[in-house]
C-alpha positions as CSV (number, residue, x, y, z in Angstrom):
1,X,-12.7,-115.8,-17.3
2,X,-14.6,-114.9,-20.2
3,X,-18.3,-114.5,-17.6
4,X,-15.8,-112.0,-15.6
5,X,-15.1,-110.0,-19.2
6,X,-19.0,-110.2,-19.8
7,X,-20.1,-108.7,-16.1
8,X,-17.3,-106.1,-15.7
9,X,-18.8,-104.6,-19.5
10,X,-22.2,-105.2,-18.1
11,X,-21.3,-102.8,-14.9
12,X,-19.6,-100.6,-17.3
13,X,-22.2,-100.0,-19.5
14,X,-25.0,-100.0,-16.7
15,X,-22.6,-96.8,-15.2
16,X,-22.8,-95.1,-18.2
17,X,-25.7,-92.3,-18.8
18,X,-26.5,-89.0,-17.6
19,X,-25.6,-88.2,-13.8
20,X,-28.8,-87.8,-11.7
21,X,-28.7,-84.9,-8.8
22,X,-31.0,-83.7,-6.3
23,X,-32.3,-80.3,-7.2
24,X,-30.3,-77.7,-5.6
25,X,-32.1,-74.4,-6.1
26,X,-28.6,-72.1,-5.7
27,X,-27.2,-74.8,-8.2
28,X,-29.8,-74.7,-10.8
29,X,-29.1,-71.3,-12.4
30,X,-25.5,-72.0,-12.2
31,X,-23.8,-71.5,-15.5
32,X,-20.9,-70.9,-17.8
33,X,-20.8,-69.1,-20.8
34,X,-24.5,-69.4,-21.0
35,X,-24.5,-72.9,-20.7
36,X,-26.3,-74.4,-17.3
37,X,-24.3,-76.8,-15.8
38,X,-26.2,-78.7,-13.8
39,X,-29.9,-78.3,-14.9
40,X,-30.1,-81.4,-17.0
41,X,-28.6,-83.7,-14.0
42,X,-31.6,-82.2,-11.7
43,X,-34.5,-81.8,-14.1
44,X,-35.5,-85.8,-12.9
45,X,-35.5,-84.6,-9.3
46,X,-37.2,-81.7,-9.9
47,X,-40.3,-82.9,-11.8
48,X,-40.5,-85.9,-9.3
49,X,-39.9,-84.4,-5.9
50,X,-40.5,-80.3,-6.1
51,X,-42.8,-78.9,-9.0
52,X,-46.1,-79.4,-8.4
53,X,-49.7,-79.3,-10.3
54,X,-51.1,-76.4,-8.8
55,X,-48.2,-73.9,-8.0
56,X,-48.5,-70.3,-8.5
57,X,-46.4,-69.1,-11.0
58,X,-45.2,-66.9,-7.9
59,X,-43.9,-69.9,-6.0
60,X,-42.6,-71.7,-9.3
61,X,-40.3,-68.8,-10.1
62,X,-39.3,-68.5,-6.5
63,X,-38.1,-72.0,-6.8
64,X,-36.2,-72.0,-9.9
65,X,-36.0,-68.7,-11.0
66,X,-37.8,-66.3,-14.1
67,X,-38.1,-68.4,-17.2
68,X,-36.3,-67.9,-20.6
69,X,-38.1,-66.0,-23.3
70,X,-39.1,-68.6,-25.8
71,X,-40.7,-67.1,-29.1
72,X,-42.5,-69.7,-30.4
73,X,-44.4,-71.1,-27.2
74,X,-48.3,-71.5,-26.9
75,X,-50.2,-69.1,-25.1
76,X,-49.6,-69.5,-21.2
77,X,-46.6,-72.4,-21.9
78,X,-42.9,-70.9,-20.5
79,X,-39.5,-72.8,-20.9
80,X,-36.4,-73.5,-18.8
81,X,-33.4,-74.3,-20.8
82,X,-31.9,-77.7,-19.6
83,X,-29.4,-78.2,-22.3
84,X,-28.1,-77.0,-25.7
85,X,-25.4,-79.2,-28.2
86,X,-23.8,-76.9,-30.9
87,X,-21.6,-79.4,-32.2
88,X,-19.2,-77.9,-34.5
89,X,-22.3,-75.7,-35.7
90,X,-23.2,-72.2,-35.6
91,X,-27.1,-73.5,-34.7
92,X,-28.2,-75.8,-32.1
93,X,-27.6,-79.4,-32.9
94,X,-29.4,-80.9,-30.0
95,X,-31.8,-79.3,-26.9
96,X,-33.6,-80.0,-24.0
97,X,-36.0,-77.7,-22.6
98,X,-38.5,-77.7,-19.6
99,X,-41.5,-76.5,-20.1
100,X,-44.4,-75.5,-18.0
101,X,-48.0,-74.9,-18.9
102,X,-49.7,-72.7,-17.0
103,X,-53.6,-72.1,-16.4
104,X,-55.5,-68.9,-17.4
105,X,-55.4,-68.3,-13.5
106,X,-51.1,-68.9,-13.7
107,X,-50.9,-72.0,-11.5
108,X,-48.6,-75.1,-13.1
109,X,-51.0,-77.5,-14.9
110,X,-48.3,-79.5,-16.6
111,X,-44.7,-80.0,-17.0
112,X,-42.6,-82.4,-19.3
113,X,-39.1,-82.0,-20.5
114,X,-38.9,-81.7,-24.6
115,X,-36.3,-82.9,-26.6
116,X,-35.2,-82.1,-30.0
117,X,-31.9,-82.8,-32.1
118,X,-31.4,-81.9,-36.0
């Protein structure tokens, strides 16, 4: 009984986690209150299976859409919100962010999702 306790908790936890989905692109800019709902479920899918080294910025914004103004980015870098935590704070706790590099020429030279809590 007690190995039926231990591998029902071991399925549990396995289950546990972010939700992956495919990228949908009508789904991607989908949000609520300025929160995306679905961008951090499909950012896996994205990177792996639709952006692509080499990309004109044309095709990349016809595929997800015109970035977010960011700031504080490097020259020819752009970001795509994926998530933002408040908490019970006025600032963010917690984001993740997509960004993009871009060549001098704006094609996609690299992408990678960063991540940063308080």
């Amino acid at each position: 009984m007690k190995k039926l306790y231990i591998i029902f908790g071991l399925c549990f936890l396995g289950s546990c986690g972010a939700e992956q989905l495919d990228f949908e692109k009508s789904r991607w800019n989908e949000s609520v209150d300025g929160f995306y709902k679905y961008r951090e479920s499909m950012a896996k899918d994205l990177m792996e299976n639709h952006l692509e080294k080499g990309m004109t910025f044309h095709q990349l914004t016809d595929l997800i859409g015109q970035p977010e103004n960011f700031a504080n980015l490097k020259e020819n870098t752009i970001g795509y919100t994926l998530m933002e935590d408040y908490g019970w704070d006025i600032d963010p706790v917690e984001t993740k962010t997509l960004m993009i590099e871009l060549t001098a020429d704006s094609l996609v030279q690299n992408f990678k999702v960063e991540h940063w809590e308080k």
